[in-house]
ROTI-544461 format. One record per residue (C-alpha): z, x, y; residue in three letters. Coordinates in steps of 0.05 Angstrom, whole numbers, plus 5000, padded with zeros to 4 digits. Example, Ala and Ser with C-alpha at 12.3 -4.5 7.8 and 13.67 -1.06 7.14 Angstrom:
2
515652464910ALA
514352734979SER
//
This chain:
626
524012167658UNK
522911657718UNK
518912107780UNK
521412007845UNK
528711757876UNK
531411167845UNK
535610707898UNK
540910227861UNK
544410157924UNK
546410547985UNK
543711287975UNK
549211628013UNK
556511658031UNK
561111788092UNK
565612328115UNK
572212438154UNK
571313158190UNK
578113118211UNK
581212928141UNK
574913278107UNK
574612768057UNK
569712318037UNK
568811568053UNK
566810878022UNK
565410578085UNK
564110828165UNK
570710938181UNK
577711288168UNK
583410908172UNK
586611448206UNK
581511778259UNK
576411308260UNK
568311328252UNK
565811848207UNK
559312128196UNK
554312008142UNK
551412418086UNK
545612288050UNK
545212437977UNK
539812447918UNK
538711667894UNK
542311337848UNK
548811807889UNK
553711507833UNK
558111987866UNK
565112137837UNK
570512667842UNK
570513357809UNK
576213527763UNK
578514257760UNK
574814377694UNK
569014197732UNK
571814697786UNK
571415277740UNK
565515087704UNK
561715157782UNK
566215847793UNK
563216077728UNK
556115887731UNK
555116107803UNK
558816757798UNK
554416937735UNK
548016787788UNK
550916987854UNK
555717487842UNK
561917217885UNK
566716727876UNK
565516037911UNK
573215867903UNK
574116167968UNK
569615547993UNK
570814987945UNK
578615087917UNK
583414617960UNK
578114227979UNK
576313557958UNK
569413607930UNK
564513107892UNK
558413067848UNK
552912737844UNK
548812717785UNK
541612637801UNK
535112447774UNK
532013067739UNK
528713317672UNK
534713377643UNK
542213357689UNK
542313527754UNK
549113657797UNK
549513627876UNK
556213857897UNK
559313677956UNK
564413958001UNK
566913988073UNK
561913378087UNK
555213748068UNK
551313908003UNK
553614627982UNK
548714627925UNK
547414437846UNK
547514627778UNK
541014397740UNK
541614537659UNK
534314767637UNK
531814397581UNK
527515057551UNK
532815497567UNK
538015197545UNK
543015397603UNK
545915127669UNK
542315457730UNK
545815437805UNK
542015397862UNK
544015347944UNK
542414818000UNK
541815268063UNK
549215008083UNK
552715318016UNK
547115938025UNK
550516008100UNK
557715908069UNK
556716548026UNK
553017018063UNK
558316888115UNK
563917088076UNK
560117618025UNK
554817888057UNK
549618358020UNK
555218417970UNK
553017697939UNK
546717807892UNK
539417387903UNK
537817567965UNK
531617698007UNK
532218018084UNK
525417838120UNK
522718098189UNK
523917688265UNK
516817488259UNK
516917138204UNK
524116698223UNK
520216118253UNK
514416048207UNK
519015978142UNK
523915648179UNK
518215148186UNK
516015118111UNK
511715808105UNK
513016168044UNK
516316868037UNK
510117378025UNK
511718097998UNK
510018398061UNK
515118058106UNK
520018278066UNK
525518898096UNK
530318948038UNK
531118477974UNK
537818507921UNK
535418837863UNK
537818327814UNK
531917827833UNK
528117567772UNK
522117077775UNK
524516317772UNK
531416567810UNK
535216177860UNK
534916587922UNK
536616637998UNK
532816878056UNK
536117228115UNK
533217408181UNK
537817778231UNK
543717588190UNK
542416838192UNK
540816398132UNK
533016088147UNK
532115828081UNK
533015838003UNK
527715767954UNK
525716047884UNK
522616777866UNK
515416777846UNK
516217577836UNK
520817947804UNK
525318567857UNK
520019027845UNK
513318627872UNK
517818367930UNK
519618947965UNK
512219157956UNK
508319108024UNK
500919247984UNK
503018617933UNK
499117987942UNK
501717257941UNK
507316897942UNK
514417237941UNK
518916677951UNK
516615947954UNK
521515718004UNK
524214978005UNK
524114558069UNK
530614298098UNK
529913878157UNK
536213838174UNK
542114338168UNK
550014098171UNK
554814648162UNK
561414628168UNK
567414958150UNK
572914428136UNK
581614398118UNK
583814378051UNK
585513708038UNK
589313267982UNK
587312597942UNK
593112237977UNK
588712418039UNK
582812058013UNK
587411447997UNK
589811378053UNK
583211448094UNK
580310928045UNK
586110488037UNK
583309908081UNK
575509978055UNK
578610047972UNK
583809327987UNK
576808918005UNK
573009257950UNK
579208937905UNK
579708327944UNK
572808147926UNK
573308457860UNK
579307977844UNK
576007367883UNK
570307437838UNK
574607527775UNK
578106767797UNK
573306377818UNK
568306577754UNK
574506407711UNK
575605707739UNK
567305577737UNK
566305737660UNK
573505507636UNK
574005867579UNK
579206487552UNK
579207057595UNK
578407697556UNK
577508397576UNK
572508877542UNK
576609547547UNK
572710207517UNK
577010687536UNK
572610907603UNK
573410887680UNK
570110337687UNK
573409867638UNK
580110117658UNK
577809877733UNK
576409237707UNK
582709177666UNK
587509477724UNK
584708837762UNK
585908327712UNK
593008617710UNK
592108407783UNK
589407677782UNK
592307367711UNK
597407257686UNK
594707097610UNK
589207437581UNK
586107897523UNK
583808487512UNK
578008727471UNK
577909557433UNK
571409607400UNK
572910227360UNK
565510407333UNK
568010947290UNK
564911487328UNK
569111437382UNK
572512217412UNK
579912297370UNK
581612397445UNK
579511597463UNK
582711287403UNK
589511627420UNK
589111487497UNK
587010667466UNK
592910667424UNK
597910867487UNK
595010327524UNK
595409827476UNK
602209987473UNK
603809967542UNK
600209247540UNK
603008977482UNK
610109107519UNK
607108617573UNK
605708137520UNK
598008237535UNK
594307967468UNK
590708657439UNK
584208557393UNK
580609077356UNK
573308967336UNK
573009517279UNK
566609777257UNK
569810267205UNK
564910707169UNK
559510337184UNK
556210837230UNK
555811357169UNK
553610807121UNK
547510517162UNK
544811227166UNK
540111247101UNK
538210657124UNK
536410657196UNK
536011437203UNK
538711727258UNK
539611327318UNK
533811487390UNK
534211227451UNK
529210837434UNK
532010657373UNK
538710427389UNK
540910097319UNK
547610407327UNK
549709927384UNK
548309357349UNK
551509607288UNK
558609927309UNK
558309457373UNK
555708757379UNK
556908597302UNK
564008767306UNK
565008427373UNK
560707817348UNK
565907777293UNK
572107837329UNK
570707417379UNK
568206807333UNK
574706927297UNK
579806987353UNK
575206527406UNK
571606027364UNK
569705657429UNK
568406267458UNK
570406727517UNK
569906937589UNK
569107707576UNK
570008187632UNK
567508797629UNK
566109447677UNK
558509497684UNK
555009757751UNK
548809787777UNK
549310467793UNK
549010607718UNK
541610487703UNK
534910097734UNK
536409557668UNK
543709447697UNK
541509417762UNK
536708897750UNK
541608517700UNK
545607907738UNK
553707977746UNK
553907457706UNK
550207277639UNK
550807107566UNK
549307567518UNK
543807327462UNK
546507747407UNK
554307497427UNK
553506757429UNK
560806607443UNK
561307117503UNK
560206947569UNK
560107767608UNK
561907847681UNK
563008447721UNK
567508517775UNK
566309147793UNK
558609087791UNK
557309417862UNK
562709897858UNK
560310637857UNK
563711187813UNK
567811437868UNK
570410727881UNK
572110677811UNK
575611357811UNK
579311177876UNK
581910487854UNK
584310827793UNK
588311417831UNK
590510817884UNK
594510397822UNK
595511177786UNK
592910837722UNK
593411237663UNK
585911497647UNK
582511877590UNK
583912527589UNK
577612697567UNK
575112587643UNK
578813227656UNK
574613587608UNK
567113567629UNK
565312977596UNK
562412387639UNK
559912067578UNK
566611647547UNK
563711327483UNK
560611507417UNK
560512307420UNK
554512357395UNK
550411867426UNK
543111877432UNK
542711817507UNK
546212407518UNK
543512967552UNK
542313687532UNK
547013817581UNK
551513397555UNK
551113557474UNK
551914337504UNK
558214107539UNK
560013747465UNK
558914367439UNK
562814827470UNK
568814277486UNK
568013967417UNK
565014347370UNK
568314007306UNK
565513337322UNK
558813727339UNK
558214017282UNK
559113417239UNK
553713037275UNK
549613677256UNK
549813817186UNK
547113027180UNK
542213217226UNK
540113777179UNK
539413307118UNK
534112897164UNK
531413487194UNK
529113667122UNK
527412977103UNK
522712887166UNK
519913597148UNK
522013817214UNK
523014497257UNK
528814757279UNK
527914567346UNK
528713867329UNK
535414017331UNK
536914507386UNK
532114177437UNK
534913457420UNK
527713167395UNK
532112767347UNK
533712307405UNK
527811987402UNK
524011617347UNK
517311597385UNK
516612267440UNK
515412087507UNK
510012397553UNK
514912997570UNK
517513107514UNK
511313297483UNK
510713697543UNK
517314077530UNK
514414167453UNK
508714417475UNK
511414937523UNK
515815167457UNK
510815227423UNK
512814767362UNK
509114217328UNK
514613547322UNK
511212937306UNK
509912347354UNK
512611937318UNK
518011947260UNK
518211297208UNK
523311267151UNK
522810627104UNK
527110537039UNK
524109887021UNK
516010077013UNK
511109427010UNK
503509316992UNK
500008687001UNK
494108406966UNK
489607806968UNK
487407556894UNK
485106796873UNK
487506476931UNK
494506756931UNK
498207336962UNK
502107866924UNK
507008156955UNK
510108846918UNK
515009326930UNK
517610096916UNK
523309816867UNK
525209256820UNK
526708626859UNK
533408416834UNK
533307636830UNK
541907596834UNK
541707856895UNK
534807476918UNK
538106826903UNK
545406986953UNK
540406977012UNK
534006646996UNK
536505977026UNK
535406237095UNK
527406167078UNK
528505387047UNK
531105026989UNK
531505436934UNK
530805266857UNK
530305736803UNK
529105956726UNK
529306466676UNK
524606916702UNK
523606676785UNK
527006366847UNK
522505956884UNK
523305796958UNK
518205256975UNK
511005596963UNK
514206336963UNK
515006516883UNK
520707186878UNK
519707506803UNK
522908186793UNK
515608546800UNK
513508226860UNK
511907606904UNK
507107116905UNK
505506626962UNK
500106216989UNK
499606477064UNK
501007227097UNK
506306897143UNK
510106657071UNK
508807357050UNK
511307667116UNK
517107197114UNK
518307437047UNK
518508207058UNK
522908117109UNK
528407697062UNK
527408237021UNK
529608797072UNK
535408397091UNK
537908307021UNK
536709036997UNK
539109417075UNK
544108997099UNK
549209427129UNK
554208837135UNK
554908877219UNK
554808227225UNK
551208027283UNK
547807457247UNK
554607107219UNK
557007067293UNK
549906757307UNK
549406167255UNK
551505627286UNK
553705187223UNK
558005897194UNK
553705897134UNK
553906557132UNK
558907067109UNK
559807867099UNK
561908067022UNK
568308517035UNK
566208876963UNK
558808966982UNK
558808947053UNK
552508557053UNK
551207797070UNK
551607267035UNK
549006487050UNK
552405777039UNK
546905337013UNK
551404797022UNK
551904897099UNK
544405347118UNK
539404927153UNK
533805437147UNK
533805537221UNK
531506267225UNK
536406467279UNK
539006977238UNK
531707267226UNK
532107357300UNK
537807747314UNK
537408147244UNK
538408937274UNK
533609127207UNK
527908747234UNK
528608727308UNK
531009457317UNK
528909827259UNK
521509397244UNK
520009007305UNK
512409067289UNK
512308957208UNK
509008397210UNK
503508597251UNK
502509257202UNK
502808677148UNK
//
């Protein structure tokens, strides 16, 4: 996890305290300047459905006691997911930060906690009968109000509830001075002979409390309306102009999410003729491929050209090959994703095509870094631009309610994460939310996690603590495996095809775990070179392929060789590579599902070599460990 605040644009947003809703710009269209609030970096701030209502009501009556309804229902509130070591919440109401839920990546569970505004809100309206509270004497107000910690023996009365590593408040003279987290459990606080720290306070500079109206989404339209129309006005501008510069097709790369419906509510707006692009990756929610197939409907009414780049099973398939998928191992998108989109578009866009599609820089450091517009060296024929590159979440959300688009439902269940359900790059927080939202499509992903789980020779808590998400652990999460107590590997390899090189009379001999089958050899060896062959061999210039091994005269022909090999024997048939050739001399088998090459038409460039997911993704070192 990155250390320290992460700015990918403005860190902060704007309020309307006579609306009491929240702003993309300085001022309301109705009353005016309104005043700023600063959030946690990246502040990809959006709204807060009413699951996400309840979920809050739930967690922070299990830790509190008390119902924050009576603060946050009516009201339009927002969250902000932060930085953390695994996700972070702010929420935000009435033009302040009330507080957050933080999941806990050893414990497994969500865990509330108060900024002294949403601390102030409660003891106001509950009193002592909230829980996780601490009542300290007058002279110790201006000291902790100044950073000092709580110590046992400034301490009148405490709530009996208080555990170490609570959230808790501190009162003095029935005013909220600060909140901070319990270093002793009930018992040690309200003892004046205990030692040390009770409460290790934190320090809030500034304090912005407010009690604000209900208020309505049509509220924060019309407050925004003039700020949203130049966010679309450039949006649209941008869309034009990059059409008329690369003069190709205009396409639209639709997933199902927010973002890509942004993107293709505005190209609604600006053309007249275009496509649009489905990439169903076969792990999509049931939920997303229903929603898709409503709004290809709708579009297909409008006589709006609909393509589907199908991956099928190939997802499922690719696992004994690849193992599961890491965040650092991210075969998957190449397989369900850019193969199938290489393939469609090549087919549909031979010269290729403008694709828009709804990345932001508020998304990740790589997108932030990554130009709005660029080609795409695994899609040859796409050129990718995004309109909506500078738009925040709540922007997105707001030009959706503002054309009342018709968006995933699944957005109204919890899930921020609209793609492949079981994705990698998913937080704990997020695979708990799977769980308990989900838990058929959970437990599918599970039970194949078991099988590698015993193949890897692996705990149990390579499962529950999501260590499968990676194939090499990073610095903390050895950490986190450490604090468990469990011993996971640094690193997990898994190779079908098994190699061992040798040296002998001048030659090299390459040999591997299984019979090399020659048929199959000879449908891809012209990639390498010319190939001729007998009874017993295919030879591709000096590289000799007999069904018990290779010979060559150099390591790189040997390398080279291996490599052939793993393409012939793993192909998964994604097909990034036939969208690559550039004289289509290659092909997928339909029957096999694995590549095949036109020696009448291969020029032995190697640019499928390059793009291969089996050697860039899955071996990007072999030839080194060669």
């Amino acid at each position: 996890m990155r250390k320290g605040p992460v700015f990918l644009g403005k860190a902060h947003i704007h309020w309307c305290e006579k609306c009491n809703v929240p702003l993309i710009s300085e001022k309301c269209d109705i009353h005016g300047e309104g005043f700023r609030v600063d959030l946690t970096p990246p502040a990809d701030v959006r709204f807060a459905f009413e699951k996400d209502i309840e979920f809050i009501k739930r967690e922070f009556k299990a830790h509190y006691g008390v119902d924050v309804g009576e603060i946050l229902d009516g009201k339009i509130v927002l969250l902000n997911k932060t930085p953390g070591e695994d996700d972070v919440y702010e929420i935000i109401v009435d033009g302040y930060i009330f507080g957050w839920l933080r999941f806990d990546p050893l414990e497994l569970k969500w865990k509330p906690g108060l900024k002294i505004e949403g601390a102030m809100a409660l003891w106001k309206r509950f009193g002592k009968e909230m829980k996780k509270w601490v009542i300290v004497d007058k002279g110790a107000k201006e000291p902790i109000k100044n950073g000092a910690s709580v110590l046992p023996v400034g301490v009148l009365e405490a709530e009996e509830s208080i555990r170490i590593g609570d959230d808790v408040i501190v009162v003095c003279e029935d005013e909220v001075i600060a909140t901070g987290i319990a270093k002793k459990n009930y018992e040690k606080l309200v003892d004046k002979n205990e030692r040390g720290t009770g409460i290790k306070t934190r320090h809030q500079k500034k304090v912005q409390y407010r009690e604000g109206k209900k208020a309505t989404m049509e509220e924060v339209l019309r407050a925004n309306r003039s700020a949203l129309e130049e966010r679309v006005r450039e949006a649209r501008e941008f869309m034009r102009k990059t059409a008329q510069n690369t003069n190709k097709s205009i396409a639209v790369a639709f997933s199902g999410g927010k973002d890509s419906l942004a993107v293709l509510g505005l190209a609604l707006e600006e053309f007249d003729d275009f496509a649009v692009f489905f990439n169903n990756t076969g792990i999509e929610f049931p939920e997303t491929l229903e929603y898709v197939k409503e709004i290809r409907q709708e579009l297909e009414k409008k006589n709006i050209k609909f393509i589907v780049a199908d991956a099928g099973n190939a997802f499922w398939s690719s696992l004994s090959v690849f193992s599961p998928p890491g965040r650092d191992y991210r075969w998957c998108c190449k397989v369900t994703k850019l193969g199938p989109i290489t393939l469609a578009i090549k087919e549909h866009y031979p010269n290729g095509v403008l694709m828009f599609v709804g990345q932001r820089k508020y998304e990740s450091l790589q997108r932030y870094k990554q130009p709005r517009v660029w080609k795409n060296p695994w899609v040859p024929n796409e050129i990718g631009a995004s309109p909506i590159f500078h738009w925040n979440a709540l922007e997105v959300w707001l030009y959706i309610f503002s054309r009342k688009l018709k968006y995933n439902p699944l957005y109204e269940n919890r899930l921020d994460r609209i793609g492949c359900f079981m994705c990698p790059s998913s937080s704990l927080a997020e695979i708990q939310t799977l769980k308990e939202e989900k838990p058929q499509l959970w437990e599918k992903w599970e039970s194949e996690l078991r099988k590698w789980k015993e193949r890897f020779g692996m705990p149990e808590e390579w499962i529950t603590y999501g260590f499968w998400r990676w194939r090499q652990l990073t610095k903390g999460q050895k950490a986190i495996a450490k604090e468990l107590g469990v011993k996971i590997p640094e690193k997990r390899t898994w190779e079908p095809i098994r190699y061992s090189l040798e040296e002998k009379d001048g030659e090299f001999i390459l040999r591997i775990n299984t019979r090399i089958i020659l048929k199959r050899i000879k449908e891809v060896a012209p990639i390498l070179g010319e190939v001729s062959e007998d009874k017993n061999s295919i030879r591709v210039g000096t590289i000799v392929f007999t069904e018990d091994g290779v010979r060559t005269k150099s390591r790189e022909d040997a390398i080279m060789a291996y490599y052939l090999i793993k393409r012939a024997y793993e192909c998964v048939g994604c097909g990034v590579c036939v969208g690559k050739c550039p004289e289509n001399a290659l092909k997928i088998n339909q029957r096999t599902r694995k590549i095949e090459v036109d020696p009448a038409k291969c020029t032995h460039c190697g640019e499928c070599m390059e793009v291969c997911p089996l050697l860039k993704i899955k071996n990007p070192q072999e030839g080194s460990q060669l």
